[in-house]
N, C-alpha and C positions, 0 to 999 in steps of 0.2 A: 637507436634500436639495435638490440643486437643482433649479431646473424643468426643465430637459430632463431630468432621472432620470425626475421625475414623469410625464414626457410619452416615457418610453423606447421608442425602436423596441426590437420584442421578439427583434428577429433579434440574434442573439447576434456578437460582434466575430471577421472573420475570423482573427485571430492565437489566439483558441481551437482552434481547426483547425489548424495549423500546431505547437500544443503537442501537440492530439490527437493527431497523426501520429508525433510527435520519441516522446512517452513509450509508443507503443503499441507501437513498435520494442525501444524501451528494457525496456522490461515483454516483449516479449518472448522478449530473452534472457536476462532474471534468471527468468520463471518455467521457462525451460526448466531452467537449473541445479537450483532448486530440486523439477521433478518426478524430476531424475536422480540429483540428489545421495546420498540416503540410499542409494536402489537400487545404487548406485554404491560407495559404501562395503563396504555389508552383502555384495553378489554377487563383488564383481573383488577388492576390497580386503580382506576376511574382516574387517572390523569386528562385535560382536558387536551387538545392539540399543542397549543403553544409551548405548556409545558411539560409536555412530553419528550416534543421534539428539541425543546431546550436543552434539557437534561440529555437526552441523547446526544445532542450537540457536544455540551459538557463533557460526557465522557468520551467522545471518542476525540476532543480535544486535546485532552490529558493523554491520553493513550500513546498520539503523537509527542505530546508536548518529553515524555517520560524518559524516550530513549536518549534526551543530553545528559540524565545522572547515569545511565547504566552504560553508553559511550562512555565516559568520563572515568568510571570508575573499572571498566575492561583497559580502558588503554592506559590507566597509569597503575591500576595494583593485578585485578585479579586476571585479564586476558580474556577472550572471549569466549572460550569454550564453557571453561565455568559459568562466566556470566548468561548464557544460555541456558544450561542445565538449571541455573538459581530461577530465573526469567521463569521458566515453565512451568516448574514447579508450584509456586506461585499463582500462576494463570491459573493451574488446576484446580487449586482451591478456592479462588472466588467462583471458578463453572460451576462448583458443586454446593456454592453456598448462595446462587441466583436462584431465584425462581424458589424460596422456603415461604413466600407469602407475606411479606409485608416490606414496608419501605426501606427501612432500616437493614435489613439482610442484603437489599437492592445494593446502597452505599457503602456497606462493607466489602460485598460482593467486587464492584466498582474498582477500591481502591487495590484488592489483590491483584486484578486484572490489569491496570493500569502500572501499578509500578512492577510487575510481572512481567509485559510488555516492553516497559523502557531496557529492561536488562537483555531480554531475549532478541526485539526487535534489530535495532542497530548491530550490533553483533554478526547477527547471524547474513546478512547481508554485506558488510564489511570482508565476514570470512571468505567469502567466496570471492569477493578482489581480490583478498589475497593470491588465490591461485593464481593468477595473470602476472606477467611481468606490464607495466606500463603504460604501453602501445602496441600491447598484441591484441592482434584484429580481431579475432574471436571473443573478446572481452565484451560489447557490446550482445553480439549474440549469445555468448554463455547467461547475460544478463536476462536477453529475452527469455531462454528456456527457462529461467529462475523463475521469472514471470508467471508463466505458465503453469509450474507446481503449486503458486500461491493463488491463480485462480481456478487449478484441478479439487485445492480444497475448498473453496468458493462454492463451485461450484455443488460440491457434493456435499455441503455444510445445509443447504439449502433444500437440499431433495427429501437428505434424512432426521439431519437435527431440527429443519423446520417442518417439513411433514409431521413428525414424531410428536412436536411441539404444537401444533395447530391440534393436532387429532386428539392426545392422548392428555395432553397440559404441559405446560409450558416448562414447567419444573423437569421434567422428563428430557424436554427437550435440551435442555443447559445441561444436564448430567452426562447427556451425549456429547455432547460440544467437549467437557472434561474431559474421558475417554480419551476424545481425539485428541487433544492432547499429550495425556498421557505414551500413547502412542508414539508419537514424534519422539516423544527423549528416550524414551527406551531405543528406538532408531540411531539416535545421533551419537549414545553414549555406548553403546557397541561399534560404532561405524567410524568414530572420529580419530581412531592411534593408525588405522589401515588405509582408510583414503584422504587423510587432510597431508598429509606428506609434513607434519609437526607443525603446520601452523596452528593458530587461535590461542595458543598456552600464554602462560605467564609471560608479560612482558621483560625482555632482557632489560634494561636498564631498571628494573624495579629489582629483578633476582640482583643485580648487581649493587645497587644500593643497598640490599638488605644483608649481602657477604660483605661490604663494606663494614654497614653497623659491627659485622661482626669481626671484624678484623686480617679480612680475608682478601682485600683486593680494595683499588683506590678508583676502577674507572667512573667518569662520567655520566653523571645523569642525563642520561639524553634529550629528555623534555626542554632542557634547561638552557640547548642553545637555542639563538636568537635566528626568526625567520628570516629568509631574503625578499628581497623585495622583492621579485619571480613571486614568490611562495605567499605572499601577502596577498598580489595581484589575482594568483587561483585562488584563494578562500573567499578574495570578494567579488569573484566571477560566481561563486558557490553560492553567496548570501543575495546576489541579484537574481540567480533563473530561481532559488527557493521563493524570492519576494514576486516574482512571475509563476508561480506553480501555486498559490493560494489562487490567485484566479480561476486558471484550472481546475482545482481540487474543489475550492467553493459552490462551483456547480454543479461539477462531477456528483458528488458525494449530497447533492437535492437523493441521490435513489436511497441510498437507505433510511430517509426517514419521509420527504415529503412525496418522493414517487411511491414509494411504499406503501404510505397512504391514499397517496392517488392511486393503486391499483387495486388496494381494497376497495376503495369508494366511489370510484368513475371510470371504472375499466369492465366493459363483461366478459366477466371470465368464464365463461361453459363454452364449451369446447364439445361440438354438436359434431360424431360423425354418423351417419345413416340416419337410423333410429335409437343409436344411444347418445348420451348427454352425459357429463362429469362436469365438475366446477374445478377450477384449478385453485391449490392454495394459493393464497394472498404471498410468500413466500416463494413460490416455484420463480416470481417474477426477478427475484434478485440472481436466478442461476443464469440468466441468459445472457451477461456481462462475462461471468468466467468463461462459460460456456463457449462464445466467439472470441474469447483470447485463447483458448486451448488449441480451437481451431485457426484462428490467425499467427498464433504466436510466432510455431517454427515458421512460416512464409516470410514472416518478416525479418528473422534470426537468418534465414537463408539469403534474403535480397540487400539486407544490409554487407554480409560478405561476399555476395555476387558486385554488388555497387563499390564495394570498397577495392575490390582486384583492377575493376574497370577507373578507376579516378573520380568516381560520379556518386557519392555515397554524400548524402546532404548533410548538413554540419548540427553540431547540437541546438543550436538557431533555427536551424530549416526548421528539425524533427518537432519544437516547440510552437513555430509560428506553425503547422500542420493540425496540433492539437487541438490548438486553438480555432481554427478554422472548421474543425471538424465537431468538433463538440458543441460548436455553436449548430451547426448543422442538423442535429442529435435534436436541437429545441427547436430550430424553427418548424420540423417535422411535427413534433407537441402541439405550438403554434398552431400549425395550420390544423389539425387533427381539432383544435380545442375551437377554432372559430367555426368548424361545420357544423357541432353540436349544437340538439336543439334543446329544451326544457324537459329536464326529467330523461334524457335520453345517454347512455355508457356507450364510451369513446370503444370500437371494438380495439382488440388487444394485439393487432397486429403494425398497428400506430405506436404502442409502446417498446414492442420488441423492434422494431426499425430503430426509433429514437438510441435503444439499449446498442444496436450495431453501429451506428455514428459515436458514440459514447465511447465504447472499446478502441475500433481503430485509432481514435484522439487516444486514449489512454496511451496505446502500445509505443504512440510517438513518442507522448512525455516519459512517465513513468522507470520502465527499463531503462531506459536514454538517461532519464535524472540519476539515477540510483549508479549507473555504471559511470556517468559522469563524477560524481563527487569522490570515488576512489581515485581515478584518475588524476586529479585536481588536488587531493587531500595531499600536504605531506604527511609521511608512514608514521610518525607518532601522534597525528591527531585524527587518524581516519575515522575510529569509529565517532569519537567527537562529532565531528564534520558530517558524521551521516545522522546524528544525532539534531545537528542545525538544520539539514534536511529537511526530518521530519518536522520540525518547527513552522514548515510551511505548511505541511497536512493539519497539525496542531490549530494554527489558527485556520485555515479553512473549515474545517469540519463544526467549530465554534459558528461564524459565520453562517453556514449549513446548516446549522441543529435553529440559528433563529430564524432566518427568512425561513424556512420548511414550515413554520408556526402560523406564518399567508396561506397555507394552499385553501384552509377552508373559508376563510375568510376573504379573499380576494377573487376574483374574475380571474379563470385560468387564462386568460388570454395576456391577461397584464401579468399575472406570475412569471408564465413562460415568456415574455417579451424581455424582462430585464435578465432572464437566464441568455437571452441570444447577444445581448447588446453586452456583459461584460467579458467574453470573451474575446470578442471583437476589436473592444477595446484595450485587452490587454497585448493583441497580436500586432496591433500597429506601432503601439508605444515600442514595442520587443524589436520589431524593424524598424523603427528611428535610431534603437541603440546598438546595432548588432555589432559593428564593427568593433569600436572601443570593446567591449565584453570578448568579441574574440582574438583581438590585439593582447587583451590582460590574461589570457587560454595558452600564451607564449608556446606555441604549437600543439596543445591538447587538442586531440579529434575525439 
């Protein structure tokens, strides 16, 4: 590490901010889709449960699954910045082409969004490793504040493109989502020559392959030398905590389609103060996930570099057996909530929002922690790639997610929520059988 690392101002690099703002936009007009989508299905489109929640599965499958061509294709031709700006644009046109009324517009809609996402997603996350050199401490916490901007738009995706969309119709609602979109790149495409300090551009060894062609220079394709064993050993520390973060994510990602539906269908939602009464949207229930990351975020962006000064800052193993622990936590909560219930009788709604607060703090372990880890781990010409295999873990979890979500109506919530407690659990022991070997292969990555 070099000595100015060691000697790091701890204000974090303005082009974290300028990521903040692009993905908070970004974020949120996919969570808006995502609080509307099954509702959307199930209500206007008469999908039955199972296959709604499939379908929703489906796609938010792909979503993840997407960002290895648009990784792929930023790190060896176009660079990331374009590949963002291509990404969203993109995006914007399937928001505006959901919600036209029948199935078919749905699938088109779909497929914008989805390879819209692979391009923009990875990217945009990768650039903001960029800022950091290596092992600069603030990396992890610049990560959580990243966090935070992707559940600020979460959060607000929620209040207005789902309000908007419950109230007015659904079509309205996706158009909003678009907007917000839109929004972010007009942000990122005035904001990216003055705060990226010239990263995200064209990759040098492609400009240089391409003055080759032209007879202008003979260097090195840089893809093209061969990894070290070191460098072998992080990408398959990379491909192990992603094959542990589907567990995670698998039950995580129950809220947007089967809690969702559990909260329209078994939650009472009227909200009685005095002598007045309101119903809360079915919708308002996915804001209170961002919600307690916006307010947890910096606490834990601050304790991770308080813990790191002091020698006592738990390792990326800790942070993931944590999640683990916690999010099981999140369901036993359901659990118990689901065995007092009597016949005919709504779980009150302050059992769900508990659950939704063991949920978040398991997120903030994994998630930031994952995403910060894979830059670190990556070498520099395969990062976005690598953040691309990532998501491969979100990819198959939310598959996963979109089919058991298709039980809630059909099984005894006590037996749904019981195997949401039990694989968690069992992923945290396996995770502390292998710890050592995985941080042995980390060859001093924190």
């Amino acid at each position: 590490m070099s000595a100015d690392v060691l000697n790091v101002n701890r204000s974090q690099p303005k082009g974290l901010y300028l990521c903040f703002i692009t993905e908070m936009w970004e974020r949120f007009s996919y969570y808006s889709i995502r609080g509307l989508f099954v509702l959307y299905l199930t209500q206007v489109l008469a999908f039955d449960t199972p296959r709604a929640t499939n379908l929703y599965g489906t796609f938010t499958s792909l979503v993840y699954l997407s960002p290895l061509l648009g990784g792929y294709i930023a790190d060896r031709f176009w660079g990331k910045n374009v590949s963002i700006i291509f990404g969203g644009i993109l995006m914007a046109i399937g928001q505006f082409i959901m919600g036209l009324g029948s199935v078919g517009f749905v699938y088109t809609a779909m497929g914008f969004i989805i390879l819209g996402n692979g391009f923009f997603k990875p990217n945009i996350s990768s650039l903001l490793g960029d800022l950091y050199e290596k092992n600069d401490p603030r990396r992890d916490g610049g990560f959580t504040i990243f966090y935070m901007g992707i559940n600020l738009g979460a959060f607000m995706a929620n209040l207005i493109a789902g309000t908007i969309g419950e109230t007015f119709g659904f079509m309205y609602g996706f158009w909003c989502a678009g907007i917000g979109i839109i929004i972010g790149l007009i942000v990122f495409v005035f904001g990216k020559e003055k705060y990226l300090q010239g990263k995200g551009k064209m990759p040098k060894h492609y400009i240089a392959q391409k003055t080759y062609e032209g007879g202008a220079s003979q260097e090195k394709n840089a893809p093209d030398t061969p990894l070290t064993l070191e460098e072998k050993q992080r990408i398959a520390v990379i491909f192990i905590l992603a094959f542990f973060a589907i567990f995670f994510h698998a039950v995580f990602e129950q809220k947007g389609a089967a809690l969702n539906l559990f909260a329209r269908d078994y939650v009472d939602r009227i909200v009685r103060i005095g002598s007045l009464s309101f119903e809360m949207k079915t919708t308002w229930f996915q804001s209170f996930n961002p919600l307690f990351i916006i307010l947890f975020a910096p606490v834990f962006s601050k304790l991770w570099l308080d813990l790191n000064r002091k020698g006592k800052e738990p390792t990326v193993m800790g942070k993931f057996m944590w999640a683990f622990w916690l999010i099981a936590v999140g369901y036993i909560v359901l659990l118990i909530a689901a065995m007092m219930l009597g016949p005919g009788v709504k779980m009150g709604m302050i059992w769900l929002i508990l659950a939704y607060f063991f949920f978040t703090i398991g997120e903030i372990c994994l998630s930031p922690v994952g995403l910060s880890m894979v830059t670190k781990l990556s070498p520099a010409k395969f990062v976005s790639l690598m953040m691309g295999t990532w998501f491969l873990s979100n990819a198959a979890a939310n598959k996963v997610a979109g089919f058991y979500s298709g039980y809630i109506h059909s099984w005894p919530l006590t037996k749904f929520f019981t195997w949401l407690v039990v694989a968690p659990l069992a992923a945290a022991i396996l995770l502390f059988m292998l710890r050592k070997q995985i941080e042995k292969w980390m060859h001093g990555v924190k």
